[in-house]
C-alpha angles and dihedrals in degrees: 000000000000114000106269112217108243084258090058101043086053092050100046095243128150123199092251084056091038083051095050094043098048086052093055102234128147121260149155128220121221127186136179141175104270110230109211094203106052119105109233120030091203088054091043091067095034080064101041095043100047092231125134114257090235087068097045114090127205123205116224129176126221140185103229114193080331092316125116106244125183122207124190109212133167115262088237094072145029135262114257097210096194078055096053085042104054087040082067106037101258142120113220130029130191129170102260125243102277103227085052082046088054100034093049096040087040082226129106119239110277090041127052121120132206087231123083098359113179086238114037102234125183116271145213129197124204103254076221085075100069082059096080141042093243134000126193121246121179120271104234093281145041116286086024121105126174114208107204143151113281091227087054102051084046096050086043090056102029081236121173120222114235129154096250103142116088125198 
């Protein structure tokens, strides 16, 4: 995970909470107690929260054409990577390799978040998302989850809305 100023470290925050916070935008935390041994993270929060799957968002990295891509997909599906690939510009997808995806975002799997990534990378949203008030993205670690706007995840992230999860 990215280095956490001593401030930030004292007040819980994580960069993708410090970004949010710094831009002004509405959100809710929610945290939960992580669970190692459950299988899906995505699912995992779906369950502790109370929220519907379809709202929960998981954040997956992809090497589109050999550049880092992140799409943004409810837990309830899957990613469609010729999807994610075409919503970019690209020809081929494949899930990128996950300590590049850690190294590169600064956050461990099962919890990066779109938000606050130590290397800006392009992003794509879900078109799913704009279907709903607020949806859920990880925090920046595992047992945090940010609700937010839609609009405002996407405007935070410059990401494009494309239909890219797949049931």
């Amino acid at each position: 995970m990215a280095k956490k100023s001593r401030k930030q470290q004292q007040s819980g925050g994580t960069p993708a909470t410090m970004a949010l916070t710094a831009a002004g935008v509405a959100y809710t935390v929610h945290a939960y107690d992580h669970d190692p041994a459950h299988p899906s993270y995505g699912e995992e929060a779906a369950e502790a929260m109370g929220v519907g799957p379809e709202r929960v968002f998981k954040t997956l990295v992809a090497d589109v054409d050999g550049a880092l891509t992140v799409a943004v997909v409810p837990v309830a599906g899957q990613l469609d990577l010729k999807a994610l690939a075409a919503a970019v510009g690209g020809k081929r997808a494949a899930m990128a390799d996950p300590a590049l995806a850690e190294r590169t975002t600064g956050y461990v799997r099962g919890g990066i978040s779109p938000l606050g990534q130590r290397k800006r990378l392009p992003t794509v949203l879900d078109a799913s998302a704009s279907g709903h008030a607020t949806i859920c993205v990880s925090a920046g670690r595992r047992g945090l989850e940010v609700e937010l706007s839609p609009d405002d995840l996407a405007g935070l992230t410059d990401a494009v809305l494309a239909p890219i999860g797949r049931a």
